[in-house]
N, C-alpha and C positions, 0 to 999 in steps of 0.2 A: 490348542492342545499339541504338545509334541509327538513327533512320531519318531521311532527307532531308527536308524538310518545304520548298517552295518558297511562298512569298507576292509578290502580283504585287496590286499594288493602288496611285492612284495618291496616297491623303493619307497624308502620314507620319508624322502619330500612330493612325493604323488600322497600319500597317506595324511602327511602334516599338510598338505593344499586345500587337499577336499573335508579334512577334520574341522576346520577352518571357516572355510566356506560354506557349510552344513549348518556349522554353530550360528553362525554370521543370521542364516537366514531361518533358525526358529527352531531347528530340530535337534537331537537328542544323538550322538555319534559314539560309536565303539569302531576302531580298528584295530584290523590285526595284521600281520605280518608276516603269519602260517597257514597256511591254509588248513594243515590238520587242525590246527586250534581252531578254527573257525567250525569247522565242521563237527566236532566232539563237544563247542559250545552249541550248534546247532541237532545236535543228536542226544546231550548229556543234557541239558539243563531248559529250562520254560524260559530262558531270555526273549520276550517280546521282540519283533521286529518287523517296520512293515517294507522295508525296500533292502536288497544287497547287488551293494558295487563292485563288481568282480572282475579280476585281470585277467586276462587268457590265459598271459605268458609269466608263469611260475615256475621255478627250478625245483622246487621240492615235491609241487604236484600238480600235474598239468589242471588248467583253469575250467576245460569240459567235466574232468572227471569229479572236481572240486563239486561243480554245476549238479552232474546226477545224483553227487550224496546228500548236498543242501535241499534239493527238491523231495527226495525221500524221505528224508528227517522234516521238511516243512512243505507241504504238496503245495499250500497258497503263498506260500512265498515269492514276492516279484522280483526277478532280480536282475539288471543291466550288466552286460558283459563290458570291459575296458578294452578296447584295443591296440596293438602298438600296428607300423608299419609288417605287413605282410601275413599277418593274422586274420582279414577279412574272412576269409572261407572258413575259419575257424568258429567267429562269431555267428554266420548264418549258419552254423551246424549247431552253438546254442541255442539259438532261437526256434529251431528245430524240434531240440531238446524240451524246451517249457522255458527259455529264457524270455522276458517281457520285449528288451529292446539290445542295442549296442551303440557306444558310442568309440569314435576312432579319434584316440589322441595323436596330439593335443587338441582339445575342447575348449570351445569358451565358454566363458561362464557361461551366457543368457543359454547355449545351448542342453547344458545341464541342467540348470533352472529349469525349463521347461520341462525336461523327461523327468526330475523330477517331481514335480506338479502335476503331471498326469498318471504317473504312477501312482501318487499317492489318493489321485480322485479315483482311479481306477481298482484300490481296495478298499474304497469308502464305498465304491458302488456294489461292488462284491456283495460285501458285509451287510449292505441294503438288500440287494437282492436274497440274498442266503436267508436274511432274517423274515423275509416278506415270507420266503417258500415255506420253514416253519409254522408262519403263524397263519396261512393258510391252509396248510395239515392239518394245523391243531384246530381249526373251524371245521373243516372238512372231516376229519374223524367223528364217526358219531359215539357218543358217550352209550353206555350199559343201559339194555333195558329195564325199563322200570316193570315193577314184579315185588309179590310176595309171595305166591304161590308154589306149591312142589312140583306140581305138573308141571310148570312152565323152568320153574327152575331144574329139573331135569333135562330137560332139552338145550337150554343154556350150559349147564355144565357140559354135557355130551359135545356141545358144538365147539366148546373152549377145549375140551381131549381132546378134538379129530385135527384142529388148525396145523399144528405140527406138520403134517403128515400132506403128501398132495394130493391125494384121493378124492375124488368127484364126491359131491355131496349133493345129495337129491331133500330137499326141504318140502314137507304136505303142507298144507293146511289151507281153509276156505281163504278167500277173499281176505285183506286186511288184519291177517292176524299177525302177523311183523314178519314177513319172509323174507324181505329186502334187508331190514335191518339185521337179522340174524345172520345174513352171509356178510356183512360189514363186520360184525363180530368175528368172523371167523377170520375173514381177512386182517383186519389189522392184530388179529389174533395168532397169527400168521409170519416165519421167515419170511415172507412177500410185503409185506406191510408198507416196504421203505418204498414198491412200485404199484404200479396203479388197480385200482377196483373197478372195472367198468360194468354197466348194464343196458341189458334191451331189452325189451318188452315183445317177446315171440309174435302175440296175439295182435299187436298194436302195429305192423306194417306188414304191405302184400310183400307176398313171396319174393317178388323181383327185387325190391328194395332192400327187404330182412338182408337176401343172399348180398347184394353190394355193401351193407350195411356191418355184417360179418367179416366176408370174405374182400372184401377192397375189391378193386377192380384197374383196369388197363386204360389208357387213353383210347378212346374210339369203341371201346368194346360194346356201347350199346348208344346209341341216341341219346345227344347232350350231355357225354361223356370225355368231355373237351379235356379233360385233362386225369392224370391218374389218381387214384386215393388209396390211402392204408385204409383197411378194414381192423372191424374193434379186435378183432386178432391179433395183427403186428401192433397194435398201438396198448395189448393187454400182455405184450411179451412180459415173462418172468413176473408177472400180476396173474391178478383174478382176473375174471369175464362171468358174471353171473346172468343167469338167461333164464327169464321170467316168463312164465306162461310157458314152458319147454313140450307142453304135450300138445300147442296150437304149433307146434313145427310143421309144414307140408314133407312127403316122404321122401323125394327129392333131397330137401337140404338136411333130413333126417341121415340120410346117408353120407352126405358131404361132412357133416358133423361127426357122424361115428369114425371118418377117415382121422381128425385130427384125433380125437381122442385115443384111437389104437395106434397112429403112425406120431404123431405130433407134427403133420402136413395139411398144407391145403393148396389149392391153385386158385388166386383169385380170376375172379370175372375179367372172361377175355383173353387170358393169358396160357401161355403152355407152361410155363414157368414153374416148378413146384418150390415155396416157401415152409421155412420151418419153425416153429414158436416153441416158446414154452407156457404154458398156460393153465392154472389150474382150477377148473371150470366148478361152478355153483349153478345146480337148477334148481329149481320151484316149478308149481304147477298145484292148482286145485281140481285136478281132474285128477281118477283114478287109474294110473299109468298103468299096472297089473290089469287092469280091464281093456283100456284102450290095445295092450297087447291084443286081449284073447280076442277081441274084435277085428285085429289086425287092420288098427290105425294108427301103432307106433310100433318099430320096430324094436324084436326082443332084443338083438346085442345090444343097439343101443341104450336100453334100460337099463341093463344091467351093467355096460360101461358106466351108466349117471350114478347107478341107485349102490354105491358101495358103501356109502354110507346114508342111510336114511335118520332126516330126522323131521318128526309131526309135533306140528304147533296145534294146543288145544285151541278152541274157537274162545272169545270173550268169554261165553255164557257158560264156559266148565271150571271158569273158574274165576270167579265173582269177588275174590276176595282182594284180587288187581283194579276193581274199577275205581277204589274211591284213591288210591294212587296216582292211579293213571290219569285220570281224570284231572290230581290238580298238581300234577307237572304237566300237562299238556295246557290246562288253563294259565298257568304261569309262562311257559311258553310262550304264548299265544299274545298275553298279555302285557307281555317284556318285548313281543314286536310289533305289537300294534299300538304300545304305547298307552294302553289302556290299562289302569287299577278295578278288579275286583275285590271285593271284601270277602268271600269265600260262598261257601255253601248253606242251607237252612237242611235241619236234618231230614224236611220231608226229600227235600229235592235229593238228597243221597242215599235216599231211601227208594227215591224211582229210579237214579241211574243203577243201581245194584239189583233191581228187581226187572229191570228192562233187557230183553231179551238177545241188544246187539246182534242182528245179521248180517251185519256190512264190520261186524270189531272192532278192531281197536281205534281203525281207519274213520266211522261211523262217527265213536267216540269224542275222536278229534276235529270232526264237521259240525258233532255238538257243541262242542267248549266253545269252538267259533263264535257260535253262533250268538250263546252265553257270552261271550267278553263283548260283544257288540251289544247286547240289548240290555246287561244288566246297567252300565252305564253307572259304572262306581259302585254299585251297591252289592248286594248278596242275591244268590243265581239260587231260585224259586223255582216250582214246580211248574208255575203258569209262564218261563222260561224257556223250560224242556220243549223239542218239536214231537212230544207224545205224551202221552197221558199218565199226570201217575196213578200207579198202584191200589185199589182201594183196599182195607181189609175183607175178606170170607165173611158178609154176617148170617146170620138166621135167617132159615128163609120161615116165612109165615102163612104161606101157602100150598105149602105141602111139596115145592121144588126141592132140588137138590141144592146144596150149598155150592159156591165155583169150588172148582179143582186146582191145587197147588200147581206150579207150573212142571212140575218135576212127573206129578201124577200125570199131567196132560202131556207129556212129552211121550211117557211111556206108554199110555192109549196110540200117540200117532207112531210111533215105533212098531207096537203091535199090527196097528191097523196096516201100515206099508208092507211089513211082513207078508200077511196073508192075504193081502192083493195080490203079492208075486210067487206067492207059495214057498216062502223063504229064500228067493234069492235077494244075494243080499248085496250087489250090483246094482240091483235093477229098485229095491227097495228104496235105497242111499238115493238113487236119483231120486225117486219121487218124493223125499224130503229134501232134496238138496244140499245134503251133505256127501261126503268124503266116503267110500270103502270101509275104511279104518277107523271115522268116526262113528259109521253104525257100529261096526264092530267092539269100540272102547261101550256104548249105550247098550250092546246085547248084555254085555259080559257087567256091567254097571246095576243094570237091571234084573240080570241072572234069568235070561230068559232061553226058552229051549222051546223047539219046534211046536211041543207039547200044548204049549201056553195060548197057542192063536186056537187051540179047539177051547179052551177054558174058561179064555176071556174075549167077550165079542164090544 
């Protein structure tokens, strides 16, 4: 393959030597004998090029300044300065500049050969590298939730408005309903996009670790501390940092948190040192942080530094018309990595996962399909597949019982029931169902239910 080979230099037997010798050994040569012209063909036109040979010493325009407009106009361009007698200091102020190398004429050949040979591996590795970065993005980007639902599409588009904007985002929802993925939406949804998304799991390390883990830390600052570390702060500069389980924080680091969020500071571990980020933070949490307040186990500023934008993922079970989707892109998934063909579903079987009442969501969901791509073993994923039971129809009863209760009926007995356990608090209810604040509150208001209704119905 030829490669462009540009020469800019202004005697034209240096110009006719190296056109020459370029040709000689395989590549593809333009010179010119202006420097303006070289740099208006480098600013004006898409002329391919992957190396330029440049003389210092020009009478029309000095050969540095030639250097800072050709880098402008082509930021990857390599390009070797030419040098005459007493020009040195000049060259290593190219190279200074973003020039690749310098050669001091006269040159021999073999030693041109060479600089050019490794120039030209040198943006072949480039262009390797650049390409790998890409198509590790493009792996690493997670594609759109899968969804048909309004509920859920409501909260997607809301999260697609807020990305713009750098405003803390506080995400509810129980266990596995997609909180991770929806702050990847937002981030690559995001002017940020082009830098990094990091996450940590609040709940999932002790205190001492989370804070090193955040906050970096200093050499020596604690035991086995041998050396210093960036915390996911300076390594989330001008990025996300999305912080899971944000209501298992101890109050400690609750406060060290609220400093960056109001200052855009912190001091890591050990140090006196105060650092400065930019970072635009995503939490989650399926605990009820408005409660945890009033209990005074997370602190109010802080909330309300997170909670400027809130946004509530319904659970699986409110909106059922996502499973048989979800279900088999996740089995496809699953199935495309593990190498294994399924034939699909039988309709009892999509008639239990749609009637099944996911308490672990989407998460749950996806330990099923698992579980199905491994047992069904080529074939179509049955009922007697499922790790629960399906569904049977309401029949008749013939002895004078009562028929079973729809699951919607049953929901609303234990709604009621939790209620007048706690005499309507509706904190203390959500616990004993273990849900969400706001998800009793979406089932009060679903239900159309009022104080009145716990004397009515026992």
């Amino acid at each position: 393959m030829e490669n462009k080979i540009l020469v800019c230099d202004d005697e034209e037997g240096m110009r006719r030597y190296l056109g020459k010798m370029l040709q000689n050994w395989g590549h593809q040569v333009e010179t010119f004998s202006s420097p303006a012209m070289l740099v208006r063909t480098l600013e004006d036109t898409e002329t391919p090029a992957s190396l330029l040979l440049l003389d210092v010493k020009m009478p029309e325009m000095d050969g540095i300044e030639v250097l800072r407009r050709a880098l402008k106009a082509r930021p990857a361009l390599q390009v070797v300065m030419m040098t005459g007698h007493g020009t040195i200091e000049s060259a290593v102020e190219a190279m200074k500049i973003g020039a690749y190398d310098y050669l001091a004429k006269p040159f021999p050949q073999e030693k041109l050969f060479a600089l050019v040979q490794h120039c030209l591996e040198r943006e072949r590795l480039l262009e390797e590298n650049s390409s790998l970065k890409k198509e590790l993005q493009e792996r690493t980007v997670p594609g759109p939730p899968v969804f048909t639902s309004a509920s859920f599409g409501e909260v997607y588009d809301l999260a697609l408005a807020v990305a713009d904007s750098d405003s803390s985002v506080l995400i509810l929802g129980e266990s596995g309903t997609g909180k991770e993925l929806i702050s990847a939406a937002i981030h690559y949804a995001s002017p940020r996009a082009a830098n990094r998304l990091l996450a940590i799991n609040c709940a999932a390390l002790s205190e001492t670790l989370l804070e090193s883990q955040l906050f970096g830390h200093v050499k020596g600052a604690f035991t086995g501390a041998t050396q210093a570390q960036k915390g996911l702060l300076d390594e989330a500069h001008e990025g996300s940092l999305f912080l899971d389980e944000v209501g298992d924080l101890s109050p400690a680091l609750q406060a060290k948190l609220l400093r960056v969020l109001q200052e855009g500071e912190f001091i890591p571990v050990g140090s006196t040192k105060t650092r400065r980020v930019d970072v635009r933070f995503i939490a989650a949490t399926n605990k009820d942080l408005e409660e945890e307040v009033v209990q005074g186990r997370f602190r109010e500023d802080l909330f309300y530094r997170l909670n400027v934008i809130t946004l509530n993922l319904p659970p699986l079970r409110e909106r059922p018309e996502d499973i048989e989707p979800l279900a088999r892109h996740l089995l496809d998934k699953i199935s495309r990595k593990s190498r294994r063909t399924v034939q699909g579903f039988t309709p009892d079987a999509l008639k239990a996962l749609q009637e099944y009442h996911w308490p672990g969501n989407v998460r749950e969901l996806e330990n099923v399909m698992e579980r199905c791509a491994i047992l069904a073993r080529g074939g179509m994923i049955t009922p007697a597949l499922l790790p629960f039971k399906a569904p049977r129809e309401p029949q008749p009863a013939d002895d004078g019982s009562e028929a079973p209760l729809s699951l919607r009926a049953a929901e609303r007995i234990q709604v009621i029931r939790a209620l007048r356990q706690t005499d309507w608090n509706k904190s203390q209810a959500a616990g004993l169902l273990g849900v969400t604040r706001k998800t009793l509150d979406r089932k009060i208001k679903d239900f159309d239910l009022t104080p009145a209704d716990l004397e009515r119905e026992s």
